[in-house]
C-alpha positions as a printed Julia matrix, in Angstrom:
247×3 Matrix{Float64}:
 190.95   -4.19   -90.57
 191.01   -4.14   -94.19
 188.09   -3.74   -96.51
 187.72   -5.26  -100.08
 185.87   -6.07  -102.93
 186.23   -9.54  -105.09
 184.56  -10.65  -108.33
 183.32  -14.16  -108.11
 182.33  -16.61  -110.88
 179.4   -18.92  -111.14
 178.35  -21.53  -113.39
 174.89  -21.32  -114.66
 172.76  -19.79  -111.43
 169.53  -18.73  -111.05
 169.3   -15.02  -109.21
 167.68  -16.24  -106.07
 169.92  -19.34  -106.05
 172.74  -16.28  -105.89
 173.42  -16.08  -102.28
 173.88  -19.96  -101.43
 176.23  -20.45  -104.65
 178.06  -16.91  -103.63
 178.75  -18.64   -99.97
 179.84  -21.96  -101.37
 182.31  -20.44  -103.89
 183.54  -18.08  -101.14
 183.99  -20.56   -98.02
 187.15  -22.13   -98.57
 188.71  -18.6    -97.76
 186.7   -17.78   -94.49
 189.52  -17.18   -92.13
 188.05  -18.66   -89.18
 187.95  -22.31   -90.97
 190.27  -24.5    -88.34
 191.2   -24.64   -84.69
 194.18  -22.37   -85.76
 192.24  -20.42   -88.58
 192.68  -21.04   -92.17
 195.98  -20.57   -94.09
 194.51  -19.19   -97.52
 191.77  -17.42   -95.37
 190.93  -14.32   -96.86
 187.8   -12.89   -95.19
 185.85  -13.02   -91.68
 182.24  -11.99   -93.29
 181.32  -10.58   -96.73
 177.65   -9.51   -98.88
 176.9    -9.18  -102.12
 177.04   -5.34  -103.01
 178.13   -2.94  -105.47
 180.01    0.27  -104.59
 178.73    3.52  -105.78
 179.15    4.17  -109.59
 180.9     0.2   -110.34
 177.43   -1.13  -110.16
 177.27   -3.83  -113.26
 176.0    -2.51  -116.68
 173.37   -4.19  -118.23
 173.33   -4.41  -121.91
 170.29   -2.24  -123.25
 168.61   -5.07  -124.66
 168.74   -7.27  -121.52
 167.44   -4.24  -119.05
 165.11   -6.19  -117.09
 165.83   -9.55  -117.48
 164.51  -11.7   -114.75
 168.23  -13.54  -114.89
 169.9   -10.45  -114.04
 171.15  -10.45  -109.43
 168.61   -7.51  -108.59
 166.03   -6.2   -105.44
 163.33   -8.29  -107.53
 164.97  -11.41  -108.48
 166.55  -12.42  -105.39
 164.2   -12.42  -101.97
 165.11  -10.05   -99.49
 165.67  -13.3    -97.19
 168.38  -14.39   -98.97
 170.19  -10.97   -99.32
 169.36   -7.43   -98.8
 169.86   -5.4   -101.78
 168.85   -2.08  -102.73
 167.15   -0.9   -105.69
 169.6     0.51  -108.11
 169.32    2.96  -111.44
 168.03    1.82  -115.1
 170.69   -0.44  -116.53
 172.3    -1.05  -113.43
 172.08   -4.6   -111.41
 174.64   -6.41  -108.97
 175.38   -9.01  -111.74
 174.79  -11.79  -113.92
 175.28  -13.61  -116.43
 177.93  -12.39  -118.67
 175.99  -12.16  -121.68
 173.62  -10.08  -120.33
 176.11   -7.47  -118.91
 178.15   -4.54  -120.72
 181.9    -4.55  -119.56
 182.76   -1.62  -122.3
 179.81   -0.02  -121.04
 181.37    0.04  -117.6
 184.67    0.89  -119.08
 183.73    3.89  -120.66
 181.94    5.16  -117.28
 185.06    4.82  -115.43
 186.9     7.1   -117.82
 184.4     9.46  -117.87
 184.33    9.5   -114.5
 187.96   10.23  -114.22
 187.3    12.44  -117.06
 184.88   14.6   -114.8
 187.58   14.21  -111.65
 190.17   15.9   -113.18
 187.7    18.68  -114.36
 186.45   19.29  -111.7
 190.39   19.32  -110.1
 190.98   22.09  -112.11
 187.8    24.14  -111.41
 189.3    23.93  -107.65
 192.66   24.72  -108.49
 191.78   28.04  -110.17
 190.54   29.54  -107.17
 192.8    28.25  -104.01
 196.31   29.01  -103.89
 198.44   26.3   -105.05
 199.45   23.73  -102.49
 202.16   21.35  -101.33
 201.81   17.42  -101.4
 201.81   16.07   -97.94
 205.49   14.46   -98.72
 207.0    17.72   -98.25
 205.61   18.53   -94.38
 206.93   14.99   -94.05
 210.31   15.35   -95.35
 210.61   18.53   -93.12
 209.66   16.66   -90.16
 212.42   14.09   -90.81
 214.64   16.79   -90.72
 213.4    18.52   -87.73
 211.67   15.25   -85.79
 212.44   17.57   -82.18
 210.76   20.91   -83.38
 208.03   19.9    -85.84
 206.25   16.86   -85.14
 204.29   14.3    -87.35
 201.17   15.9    -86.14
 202.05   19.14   -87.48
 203.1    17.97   -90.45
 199.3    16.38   -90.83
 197.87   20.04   -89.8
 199.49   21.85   -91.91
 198.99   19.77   -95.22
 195.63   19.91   -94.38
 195.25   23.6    -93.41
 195.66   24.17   -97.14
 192.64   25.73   -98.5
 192.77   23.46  -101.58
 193.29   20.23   -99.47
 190.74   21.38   -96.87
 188.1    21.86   -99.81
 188.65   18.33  -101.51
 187.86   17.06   -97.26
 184.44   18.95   -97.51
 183.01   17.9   -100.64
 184.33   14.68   -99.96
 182.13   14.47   -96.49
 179.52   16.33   -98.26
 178.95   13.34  -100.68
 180.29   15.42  -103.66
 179.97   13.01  -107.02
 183.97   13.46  -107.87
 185.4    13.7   -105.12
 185.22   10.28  -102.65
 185.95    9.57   -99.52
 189.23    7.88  -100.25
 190.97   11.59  -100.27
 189.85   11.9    -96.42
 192.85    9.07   -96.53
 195.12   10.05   -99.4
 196.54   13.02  -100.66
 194.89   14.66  -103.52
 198.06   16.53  -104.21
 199.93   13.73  -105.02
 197.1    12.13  -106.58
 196.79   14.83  -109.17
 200.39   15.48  -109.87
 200.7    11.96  -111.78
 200.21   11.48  -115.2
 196.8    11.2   -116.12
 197.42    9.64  -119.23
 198.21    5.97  -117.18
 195.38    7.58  -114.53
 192.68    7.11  -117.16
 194.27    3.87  -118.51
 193.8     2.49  -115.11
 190.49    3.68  -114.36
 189.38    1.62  -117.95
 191.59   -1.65  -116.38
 190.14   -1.33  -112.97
 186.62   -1.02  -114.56
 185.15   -4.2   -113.82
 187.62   -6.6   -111.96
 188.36   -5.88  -108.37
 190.69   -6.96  -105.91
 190.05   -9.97  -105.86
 188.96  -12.54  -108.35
 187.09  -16.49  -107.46
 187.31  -18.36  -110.74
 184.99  -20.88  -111.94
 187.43  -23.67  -110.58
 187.28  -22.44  -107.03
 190.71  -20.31  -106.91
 191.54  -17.54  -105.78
 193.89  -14.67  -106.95
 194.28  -11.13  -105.81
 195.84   -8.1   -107.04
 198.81   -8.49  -104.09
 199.73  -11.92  -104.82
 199.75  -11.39  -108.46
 201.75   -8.91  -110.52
 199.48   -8.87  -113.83
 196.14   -9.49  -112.23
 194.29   -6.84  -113.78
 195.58   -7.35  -117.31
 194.58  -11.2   -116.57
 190.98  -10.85  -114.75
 190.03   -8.63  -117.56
 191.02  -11.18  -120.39
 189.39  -13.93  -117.95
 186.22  -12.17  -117.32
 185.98  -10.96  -121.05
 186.47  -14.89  -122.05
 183.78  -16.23  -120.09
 181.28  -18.44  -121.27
 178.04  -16.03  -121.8
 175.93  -17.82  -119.03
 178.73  -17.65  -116.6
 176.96  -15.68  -113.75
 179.74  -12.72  -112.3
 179.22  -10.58  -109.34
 181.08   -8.68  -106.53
 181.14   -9.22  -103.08
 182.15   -6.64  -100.26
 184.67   -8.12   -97.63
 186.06   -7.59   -94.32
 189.17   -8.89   -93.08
């Protein structure tokens, strides 16, 4: 089971026209098209949806815009979406939206991570990445298992208090480090961190271009360089917006 986002592309589209356009641009790569299921599938059921904090930025002058994919432009029928915050809508058209805008959220953002990182860090103990109770139970695979090694990584009071606020719903810290280390995630350089969090700003994983195709960040080694110089390019009424997939 794998879960994803992907950017997709309209021509000209009015907000409650949204949803049909969305599932026309996306079918192609439904992966239960054929008898035997579709070679370039990429999905088994998707919505429209923005994740917490990558919502699309309106530019201030367009707030409100009745061409903007929002609750009030586009009947509940068609697709449920919740109200979100001033400035904030699920797309549309280019013109109207602020990619900087959303650029310089995301490095604040990682701005306020790494702050709060070393609030955390002052008052637990320091702690081991989970690579090294895994390289010990390489070496020891009879006397200390793969399940202890998962214990005690996360028996670390430092570890253990990024799990809580995560569950808790704390604003830095997400639920991705229930999944990945936050050792190892703060040990990199943060310089490239913050780059990244400014290049993964407003493309996601996947990308549907105007034409119909489809490109990912797996099957392409520059995608986020490219998506951002594609989306940036686009013809002011081109209507963008995410979609949340399962596969």
């Amino acid at each position: 089971m794998t879960k994803f986002f992907a950017t997709v592309c309209l021509p000209p589209t009015a907000p409650r026209k949204v949803p049909r356009a969305v599932a026309a641009a996306m079918a192609p790569y439904d992966m239960n098209l054929g008898d035997e299921g579709n070679l370039v599938g990429e999905w088994d059921r998707w919505i429209i949806h923005s994740g917490a904090g990558n919502t699309y930025l309106v530019s201030p002058p367009h707030d409100g815009d009745r061409r903007l994919v929002t609750a009030k432009t586009v009947p509940r029928r068609k697709a449920e979406l919740d109200p979100l915050g001033p400035l904030e809508c699920y797309g549309g058209p280019r013109g109207l939206l602020d990619f900087d805008a959303m650029r310089r959220r995301a490095v604040r953002d990682h701005d306020a991570l790494l702050a709060a990182w070393t609030e955390l860090t002052a008052i637990h103990p320091p702690a081991r990445p989970f690579t090294d109770f895994l390289a010990r139970h390489e070496a020891e695979p009879d006397t200390y298992s793969l399940a202890d090694a998962k214990e005690d990584h996360l028996a670390q009071p430092l570890v253990q208090d990024v799990a809580q606020r995560a569950v808790a719903g704390d604003p830095h810290f997400g639920m991705s480090f229930l999944v990945n280390d936050p050792i190892a995630y703060f040990a990199q350089e943060h310089g490239e961190a913050r780059l990244w969090a400014a290049q993964s700003a407003v493309p996601r994983y996947g990308l549907v271009r105007l034409d119909g195709s489809w490109t990912d960040a797996s099957s392409d080694d520059d995608h986020w360089e490219q998506t951002n110089h594609y989306l940036d390019g686009l013809d002011p009424e081109t209507v963008v917006l995410d979609v949340y997939c399962h596969s």
